[in-house]
N, C-alpha and C positions, 0 to 999 in steps of 0.2 A: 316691387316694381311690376309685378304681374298683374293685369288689371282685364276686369271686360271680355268680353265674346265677343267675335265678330263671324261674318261669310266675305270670305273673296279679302283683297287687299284695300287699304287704303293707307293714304300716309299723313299724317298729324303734324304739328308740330316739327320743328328742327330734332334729332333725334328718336322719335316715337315711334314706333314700327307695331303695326296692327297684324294678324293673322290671323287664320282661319284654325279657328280653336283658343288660342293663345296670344296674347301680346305686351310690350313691355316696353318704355323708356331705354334703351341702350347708355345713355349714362348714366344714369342711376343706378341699371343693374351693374354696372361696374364697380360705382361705389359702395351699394349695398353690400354687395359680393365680397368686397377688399376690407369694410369696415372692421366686422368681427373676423377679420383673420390676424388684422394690424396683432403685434405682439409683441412684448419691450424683449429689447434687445437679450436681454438675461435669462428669457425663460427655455428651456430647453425646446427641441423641437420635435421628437420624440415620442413615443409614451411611455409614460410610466403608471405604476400601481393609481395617483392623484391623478392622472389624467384623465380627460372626457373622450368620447371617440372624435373627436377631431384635433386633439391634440395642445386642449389649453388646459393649464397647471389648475386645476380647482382652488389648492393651497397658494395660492398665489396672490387672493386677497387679503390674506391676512396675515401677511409677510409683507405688506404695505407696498404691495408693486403695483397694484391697480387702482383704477381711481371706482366710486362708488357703480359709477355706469358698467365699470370695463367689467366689476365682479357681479353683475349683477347678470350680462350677458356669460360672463362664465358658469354661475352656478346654473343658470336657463341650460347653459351647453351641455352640462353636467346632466343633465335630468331629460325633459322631453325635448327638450332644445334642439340634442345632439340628432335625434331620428328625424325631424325636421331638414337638418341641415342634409343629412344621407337621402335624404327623397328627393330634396334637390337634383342632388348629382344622377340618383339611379332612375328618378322618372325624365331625364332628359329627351328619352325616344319620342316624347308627346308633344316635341318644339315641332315647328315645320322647318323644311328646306332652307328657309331663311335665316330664322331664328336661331338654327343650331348652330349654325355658323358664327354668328353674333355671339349667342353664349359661348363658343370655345375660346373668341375672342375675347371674349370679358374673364376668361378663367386663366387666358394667357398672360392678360395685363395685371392681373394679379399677382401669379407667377413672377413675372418680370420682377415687380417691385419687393417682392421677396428674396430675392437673388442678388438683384442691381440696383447701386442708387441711384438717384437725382443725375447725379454728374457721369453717371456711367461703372464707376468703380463698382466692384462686388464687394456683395454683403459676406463675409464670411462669421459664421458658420452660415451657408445658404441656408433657407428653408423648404420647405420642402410639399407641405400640404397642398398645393396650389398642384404643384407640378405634378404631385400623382392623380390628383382628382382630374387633373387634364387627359392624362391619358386612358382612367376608369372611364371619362364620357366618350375617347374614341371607341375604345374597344365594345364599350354598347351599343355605339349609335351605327357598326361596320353594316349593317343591312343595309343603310339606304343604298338608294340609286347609284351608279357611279358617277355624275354628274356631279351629285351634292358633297358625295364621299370623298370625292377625289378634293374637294375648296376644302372640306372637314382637316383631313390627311394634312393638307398643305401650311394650314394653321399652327395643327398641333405638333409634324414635324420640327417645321420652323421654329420653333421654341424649343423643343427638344435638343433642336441641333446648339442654340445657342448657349443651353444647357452643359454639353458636353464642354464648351469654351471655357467655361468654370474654374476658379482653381482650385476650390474646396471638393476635394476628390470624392466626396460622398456624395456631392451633386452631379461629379459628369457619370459614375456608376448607376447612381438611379436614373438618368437623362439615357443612359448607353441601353439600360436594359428596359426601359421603356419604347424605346423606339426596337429594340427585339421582339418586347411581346405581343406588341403590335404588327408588326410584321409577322408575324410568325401567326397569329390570326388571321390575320390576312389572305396568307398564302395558304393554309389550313383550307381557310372557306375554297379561296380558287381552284385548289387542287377538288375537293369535295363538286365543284359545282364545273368543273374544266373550263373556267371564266381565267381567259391566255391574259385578257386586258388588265389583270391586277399586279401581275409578277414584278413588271418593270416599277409600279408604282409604289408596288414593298419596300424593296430592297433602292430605290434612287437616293433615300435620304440618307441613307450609308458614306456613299460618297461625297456629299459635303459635310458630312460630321468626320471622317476619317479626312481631311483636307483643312479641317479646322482646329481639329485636335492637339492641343497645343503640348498635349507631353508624349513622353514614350508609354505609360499608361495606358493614357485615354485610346493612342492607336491601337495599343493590346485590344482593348476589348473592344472597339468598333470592328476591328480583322475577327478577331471572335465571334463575335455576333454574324458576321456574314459566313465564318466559316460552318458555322453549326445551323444557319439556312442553307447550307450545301449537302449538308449531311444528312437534312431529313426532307428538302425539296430538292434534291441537284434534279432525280429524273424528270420534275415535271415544272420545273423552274421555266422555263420555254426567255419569255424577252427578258427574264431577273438575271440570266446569268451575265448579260453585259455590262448594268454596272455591278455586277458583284466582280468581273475579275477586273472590273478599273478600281475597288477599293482593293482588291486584292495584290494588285499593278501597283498601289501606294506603298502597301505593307511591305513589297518584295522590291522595294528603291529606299526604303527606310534606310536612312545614313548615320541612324544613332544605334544601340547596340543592338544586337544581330540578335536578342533573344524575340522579340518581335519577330521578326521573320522568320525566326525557329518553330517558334509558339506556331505564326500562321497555318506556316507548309504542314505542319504535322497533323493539324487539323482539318486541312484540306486537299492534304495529298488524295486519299482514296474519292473522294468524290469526282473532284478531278479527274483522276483516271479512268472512273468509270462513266462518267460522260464520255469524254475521249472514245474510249474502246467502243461505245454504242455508236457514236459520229460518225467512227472511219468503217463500220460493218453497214452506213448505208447505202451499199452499192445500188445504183439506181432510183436513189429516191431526189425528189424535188425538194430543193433548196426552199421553197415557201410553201410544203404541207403544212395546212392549218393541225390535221391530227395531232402531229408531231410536237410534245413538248418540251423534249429535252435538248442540249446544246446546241444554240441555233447554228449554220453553216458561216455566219458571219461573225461568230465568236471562234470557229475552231481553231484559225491561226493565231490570235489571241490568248488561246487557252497553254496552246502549245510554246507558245516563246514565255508565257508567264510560268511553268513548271521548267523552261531551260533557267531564266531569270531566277527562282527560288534556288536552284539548282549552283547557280552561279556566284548568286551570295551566300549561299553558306560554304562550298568550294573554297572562299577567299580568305572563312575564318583559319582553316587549316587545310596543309597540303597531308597531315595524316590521315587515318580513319577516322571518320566520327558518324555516329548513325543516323544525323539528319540528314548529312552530304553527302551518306551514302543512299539513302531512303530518296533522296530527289534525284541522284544519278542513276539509281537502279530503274527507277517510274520514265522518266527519258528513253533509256534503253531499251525497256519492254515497249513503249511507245514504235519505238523506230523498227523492233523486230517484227511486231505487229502489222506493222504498215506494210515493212519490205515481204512479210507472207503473204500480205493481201496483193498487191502489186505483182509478184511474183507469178500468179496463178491466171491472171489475166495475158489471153494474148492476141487482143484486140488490135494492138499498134497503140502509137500517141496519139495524144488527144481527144480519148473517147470522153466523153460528158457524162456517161455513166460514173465514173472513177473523181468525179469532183473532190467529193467528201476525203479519199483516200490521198489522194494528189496532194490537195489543200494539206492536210496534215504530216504529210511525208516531207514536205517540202520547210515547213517552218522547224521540224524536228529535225531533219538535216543541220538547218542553220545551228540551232537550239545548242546541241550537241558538238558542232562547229565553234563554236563560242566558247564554252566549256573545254573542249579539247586545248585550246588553244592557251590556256591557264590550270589546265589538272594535267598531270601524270596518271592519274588516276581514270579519267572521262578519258584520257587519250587510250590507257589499255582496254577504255571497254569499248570504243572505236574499234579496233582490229580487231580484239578476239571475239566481242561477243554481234557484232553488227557485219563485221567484213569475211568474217568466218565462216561462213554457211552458205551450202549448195544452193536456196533459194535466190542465191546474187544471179544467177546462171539465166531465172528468168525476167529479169528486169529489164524494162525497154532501155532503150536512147536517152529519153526525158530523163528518168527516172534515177536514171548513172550520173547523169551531167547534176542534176539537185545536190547527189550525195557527194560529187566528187568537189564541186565546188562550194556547195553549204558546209562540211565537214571534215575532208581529206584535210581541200587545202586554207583552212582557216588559220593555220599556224602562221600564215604569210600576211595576214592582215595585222599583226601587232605585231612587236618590236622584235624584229628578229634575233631568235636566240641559235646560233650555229652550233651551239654544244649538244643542248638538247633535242635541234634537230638531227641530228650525225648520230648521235646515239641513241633516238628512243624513233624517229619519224621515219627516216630513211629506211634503217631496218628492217621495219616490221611493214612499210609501204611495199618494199623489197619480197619481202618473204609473201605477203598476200598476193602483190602481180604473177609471183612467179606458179604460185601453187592452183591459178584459177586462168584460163583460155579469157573468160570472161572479163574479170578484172583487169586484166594486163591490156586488151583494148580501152578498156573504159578508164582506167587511174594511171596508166605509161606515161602520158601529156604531167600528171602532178610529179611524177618521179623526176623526171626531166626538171624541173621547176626547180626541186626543192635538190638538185643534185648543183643544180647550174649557182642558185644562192651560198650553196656552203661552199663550194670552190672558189667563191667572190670572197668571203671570210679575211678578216684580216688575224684570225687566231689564227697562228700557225699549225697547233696541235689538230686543227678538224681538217686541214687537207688529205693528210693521209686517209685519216677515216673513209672523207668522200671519194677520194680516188678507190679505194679499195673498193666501196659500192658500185662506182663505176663499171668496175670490172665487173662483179656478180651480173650488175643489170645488163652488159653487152651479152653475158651467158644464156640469161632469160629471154632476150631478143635472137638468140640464135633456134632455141627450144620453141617459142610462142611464134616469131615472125618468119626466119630464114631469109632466105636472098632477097625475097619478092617482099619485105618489109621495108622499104627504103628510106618509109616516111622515121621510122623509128631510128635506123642508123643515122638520119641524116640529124634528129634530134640531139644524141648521144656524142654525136662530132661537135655538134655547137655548145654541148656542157663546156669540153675537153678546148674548145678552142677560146671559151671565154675566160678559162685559167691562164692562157698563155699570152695576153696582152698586154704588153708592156707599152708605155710611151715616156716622154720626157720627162712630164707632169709628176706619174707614178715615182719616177725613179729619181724624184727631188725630194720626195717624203720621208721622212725621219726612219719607215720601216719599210722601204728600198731593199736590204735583203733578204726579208722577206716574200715582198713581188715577186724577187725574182729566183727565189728556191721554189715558190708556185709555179711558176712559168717553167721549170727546168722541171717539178715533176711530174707535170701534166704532159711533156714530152714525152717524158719516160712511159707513161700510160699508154700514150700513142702508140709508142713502138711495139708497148706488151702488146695491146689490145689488137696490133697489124698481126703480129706473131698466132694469136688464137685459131686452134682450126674451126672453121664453118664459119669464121667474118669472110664477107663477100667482097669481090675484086673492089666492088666501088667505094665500100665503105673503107677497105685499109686503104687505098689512094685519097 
């Protein structure tokens, strides 16, 4: 279908596309193309020892599968035939702008018919020669312009992606790792050449293959594929990391089994983190330096709810130990301690614009972590001990307390309340942090109030005493941290104690009526202790 020289364009015939060097028939080169690939359905697709470099069975005609023509082009293929066919593909760079476009199209429609029939069904066992020769002409042809590169890309993706839809699983693995190695050339040159414009372009087809992927497989290794671009582009990945953590957003919502998600985090926890950690140390940098290539300021809250998210679904498979749920809780934590040193050191006041970067992060980690709390025992111990624990709380503005108090204290209040487990693991230890920090006990007293005033509302009999008993501890902490001139807090601690004692008609028509009113009788009793206590203030024991 190649034919003729020309200068400059002209166009021929329906079909004919002329250029400067080279031109050719667009349908024809289709069918030329697709002719000698046709192959009866019986032959393997493969090579073996009989085979030619393009993958037709030599012995094949004389096993009567071929008709005199078909073997006549195979023994051709067999011999000089085959080097012809490879110059094809390898001298492609010599198409122009236009042309190569056309050819990838005609490599893809070949593909296509190798894969899928007539009516749409797949061909199973797919084939395959097509599709790799499709992606040998990307990866040659990546120099051109981005202009041409980017319609190139868009071709060959698109096919790739359809690829992976497959159900012959040998098809979506060479489809998955095709669109890898491509990428991964890609992002090679940009990094080599600090061209920012290509990153996004790498990595977008990810997310409609991981969106299409129709098994738990195929997800495996599209999250693979992005994760192992994280691991050797995260620092200079710059616009790639946005759909990388929307494929990676897919991987960690994955509703089928959790080894997927297992698989992902593990392989992208550290990159992860280490973007992170360089995000929130850039104090005073501008949210759109072009220098800047790594995690952009528009991904960091993204980044951060997706490592709570991995964190959360593995959390679910077990409330014991287990080292991926523990490996995504510990990355969290350091997250958050990280932040709260950064914050810490700052004593600017709120709202400085310098702290974007750090704020931004601190704040989705709070939640992150909040979320988690609020379903591990385990995320809940590393809330107090290892985040609420440390002298650095001391310098943390206003802002900065209210993020942590309401992203993470008190997240336990957003889902179904459970009174046993707050009485016995929340109160507690909210308890013992207020008391043991000046600091804290202004900033987290309003959550303790909350979560005292909920479990005295309880209709388990068994968590009244508990929380009465807190009660008391907490009016002792209000004597030590507030004294007389804390009014706000007494007047707080009155309104727990008084919400136990409310009794009406309604109450005390309900099946568990004596229990209302064993609450209501020992929240009394609390009253009278807590008048009795020395150092409560005239107003508050009135």
């Amino acid at each position: 279908p190649w034919y003729g020289r020309g200068k400059g364009w002209r166009k021929g015939e329906e079909g004919v596309v002329v250029g400067a060097g080279v031109s050719f028939n667009t349908h024809q080169a289709v069918e030329v193309i697709r002719a000698p690939l046709r192959r009866a359905p019986t032959l393997a697709t493969t090579a073996t020892p009989t085979m030619g470099s393009v993958g037709i069975d030599s012995d094949a005609a004389a096993q009567g599968l071929l008709t005199p023509a078909e073997a006549a082009v195979t023994s051709w293929l067999a011999t000089s035939g085959g080097e012809a066919i490879e110059r094809v593909f390898a001298l492609s760079t010599r198409l122009d702008s236009d042309e190569i476009i056309i050819y990838a199209s005609a490599i893809a429609a070949v593909s296509h018919d190798e894969l899928w029939r007539a009516d749409g069904t797949p061909v199973t066992p797919g084939k395959l020669f097509a599709l790799l020769r499709l992606t040998e002409v990307a990866a040659t042809n990546m120099t051109r312009v981005r202009l041409v590169w980017s319609k190139l890309w868009s071709v060959v993706a698109d096919h790739l992606i359809e690829g992976v839809t497959h159900p012959d699983e040998k098809v979506v693995m060479h489809a998955t790792d095709s669109l890898r190695q491509v990428a991964n050339r890609l992002l090679s040159r940009a990094r080599a050449t600090r061209a920012a414009t290509h990153h996004a372009d790498a990595v977008r087809p990810f997310v409609s293959a991981m969106r299409c992927a129709p098994t738990e497989k195929a997800r495996d290794l599209v999250a693979s594929c992005v994760a192992q671009a994280l691991q050797r582009f995260g620092e200079t990945l710059g616009a790639g990391w946005e759909p990388a953590i929307e494929v990676l957003e897919l991987a960690a919502r994955n509703d089928g089994v959790v080894v997927v998600v297992a698989n992902t985090f593990r392989a992208c926890a550290e990159p992860l983190a280490n973007a992170l950690a360089v995000a929130v140390s850039r104090e005073g940098a501008a949210v759109d330096d072009d220098e800047y290539l790594g995690l952009p300021f528009t991904c960091v809250e993204r980044a951060v709810r997706l490592l709570g998210a991995f964190a959360l679904k593995l959390a679910e498979r077990s409330q014991t130990a287990d080292a991926d749920a523990e490996l995504a809780l510990g990355t969290l934590t350091r997250l958050v301690a990280d932040c709260r040193a950064r914050l810490a050191t700052r004593h600017d006041g709120d709202g400085d614009d310098d702290a974007i970067w750090v704020n931004a992060a601190w704040i989705a980690a709070c939640d992150a972590l909040g979320a988690l709390t609020a379903r591990s025992d385990r995320a809940l111990d590393a809330l107090f001990n290892d985040v609420l624990d440390s002298s650095e709380l001391d310098g943390l503005s206003s802002s900065a307390w209210d993020a942590l108090r309401v992203g993470a204290v008190e997240a336990t209040l957003n889902v179904k309340f459970d009174a046993t487990r707050v009485s016995n693991l929340v109160i507690p230890q909210l308890t013992r942090v207020i008391g043991s920090r000046k600091s804290a006990y202004d900033a987290l007293s309003p959550s303790l109030w909350v979560f005292l005033a909920t479990a005295l509302r309880s209709s388990d009999p068994s968590v009244v005493p508990r929380a009465l008993a807190l009660a008391r501890d907490a009016a002792k902490i209000v004597i030590v941290h507030g004294g007389d001139d804390d009014a706000t807090a007494w007047e707080a601690l009155c309104k727990v104690l008084r919400a136990g004692v409310i009794v009406d008609e309604v109450m005390l028509d309900l099946p568990n009526a004596s229990d209302v009113v064993n609450r209501s009788m020992a929240c009394v009793e609390a009253c009278d202790a807590l008048s009795a206590e020395p150092g409560v203030p005239r107003a508050a024991q009135d």
